[in-house]
N, C-alpha and C positions, 0 to 999 in steps of 0.2 A: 361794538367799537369798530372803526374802520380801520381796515389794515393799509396806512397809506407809508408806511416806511420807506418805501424803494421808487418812491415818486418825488419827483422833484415840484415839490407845494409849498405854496404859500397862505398856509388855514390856519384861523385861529382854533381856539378851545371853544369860544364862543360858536364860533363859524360852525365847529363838527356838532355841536348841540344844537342847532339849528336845523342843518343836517339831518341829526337823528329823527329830529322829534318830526321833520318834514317825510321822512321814510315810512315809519308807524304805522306799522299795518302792510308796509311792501313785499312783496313777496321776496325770496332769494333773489330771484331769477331777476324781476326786476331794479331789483338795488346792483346786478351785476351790471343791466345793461344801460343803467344810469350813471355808473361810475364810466364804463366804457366809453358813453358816448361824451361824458366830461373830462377825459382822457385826449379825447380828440378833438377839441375845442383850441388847444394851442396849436394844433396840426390845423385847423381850418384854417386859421388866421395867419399862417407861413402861406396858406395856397392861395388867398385873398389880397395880401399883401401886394402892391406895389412901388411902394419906396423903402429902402432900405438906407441903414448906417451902418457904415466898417468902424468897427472899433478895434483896437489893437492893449495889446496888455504887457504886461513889463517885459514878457520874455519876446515881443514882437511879434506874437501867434494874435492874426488878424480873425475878428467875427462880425458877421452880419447881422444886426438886429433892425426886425419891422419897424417902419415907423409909418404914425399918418403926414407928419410932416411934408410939405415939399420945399423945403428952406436948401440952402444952396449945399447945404454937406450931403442930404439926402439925393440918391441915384435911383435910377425908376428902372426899375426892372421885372423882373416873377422868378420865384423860389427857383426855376429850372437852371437860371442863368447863373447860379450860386452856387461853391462848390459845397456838399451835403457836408461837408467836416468841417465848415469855417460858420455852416448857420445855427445862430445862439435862439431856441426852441423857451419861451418864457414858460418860468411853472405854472402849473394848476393850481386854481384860487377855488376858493368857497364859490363864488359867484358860477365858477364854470359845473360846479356840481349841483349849485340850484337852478341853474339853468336847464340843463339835462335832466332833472327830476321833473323840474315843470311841462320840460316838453316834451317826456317821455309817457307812452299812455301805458296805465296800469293793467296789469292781466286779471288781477283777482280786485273784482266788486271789492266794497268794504260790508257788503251786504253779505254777500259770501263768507266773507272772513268773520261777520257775525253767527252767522247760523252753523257755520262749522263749530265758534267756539259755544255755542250753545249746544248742541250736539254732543260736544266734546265734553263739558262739563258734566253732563246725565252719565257719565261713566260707570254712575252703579247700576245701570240697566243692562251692564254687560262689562265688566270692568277684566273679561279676560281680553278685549282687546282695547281698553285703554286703562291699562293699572294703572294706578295712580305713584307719582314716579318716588312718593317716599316709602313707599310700600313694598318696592320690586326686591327686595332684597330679602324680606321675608316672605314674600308670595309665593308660594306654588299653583302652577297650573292646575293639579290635581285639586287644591281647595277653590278656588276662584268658582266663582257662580256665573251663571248666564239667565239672565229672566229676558232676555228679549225675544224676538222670533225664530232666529237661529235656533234657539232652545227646542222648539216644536220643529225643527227639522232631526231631530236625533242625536244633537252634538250632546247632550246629555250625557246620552245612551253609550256613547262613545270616547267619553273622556278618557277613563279606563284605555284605551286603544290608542289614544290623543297621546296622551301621558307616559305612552310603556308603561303601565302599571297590568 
């Protein structure tokens, strides 16, 4: 689940299922830098912008929002001419985080991520370094076996010494 609480968005439930199911397989790293860079999607389009709308609110505290218009309410200008406390920054949408996923290139193959979890799966060829996680509470290091090749380098031999035993 995405932790978008302290963002100012506008996603559905729909939206973040999309979302997910678009990540699948992403590594951390890159679901961080896909969120970041759809973070900054509202920031482009402040930098982009050339026509803006003051708008004013009951207590007469005035805000700038982009527009593409150039109809005669809209004033052409760029974000620097504005002062940063009166410009209104539109949320982050679903769109701005499939956008960012799509254009962002992935670090880990999905080929990668297969073969590791093939890999991973053979665990009883050595399951002292990937117990199996329903296991860990009854497991000790001292029983856990190793048949892989490590085994033929003496970790055997050395469990006992492994273990404090």
């Amino acid at each position: 689940m995405l932790q978008i609480e302290n963002v100012d968005h506008v996603i559905s439930q729909d939206e973040l299922q999309d979302i997910a199911e678009r990540l699948e397989g992403a590594s951390g790293s890159d679901i961080k830098t896909a969120l970041a860079d759809a973070l900054m999607e509202p920031i482009r389009e402040l930098l982009e912008t050339q026509y803006w709308i003051c708008q004013s609110d009951e207590q007469g505290q005035h805000s700038w929002k982009p527009t593409t218009n150039r109809d005669s309410s809209a004033l052409q200008g760029c974000l620097n001419d504005i002062p940063a406390a009166e410009v209104k920054v539109r949320p982050v949408t679903g769109n701005d985080i499939i956008k960012a996923i799509e254009t962002n290139t992935r670090t880990v193959d999905p080929d990668e991520i297969a073969q590791f979890a093939a890999f991973a799966s053979t665990s009883e060829r050595c399951n002292m370094y990937f117990p199996k996680r329903e296991n860990l509470e009854q497991d000790r290091i001292s029983d856990l076996h190793c048949s892989s090749p490590v085994e033929s380098q003496g970790l055997s031999e050395r469990k006992d010494d492994i273990c404090g035993l």
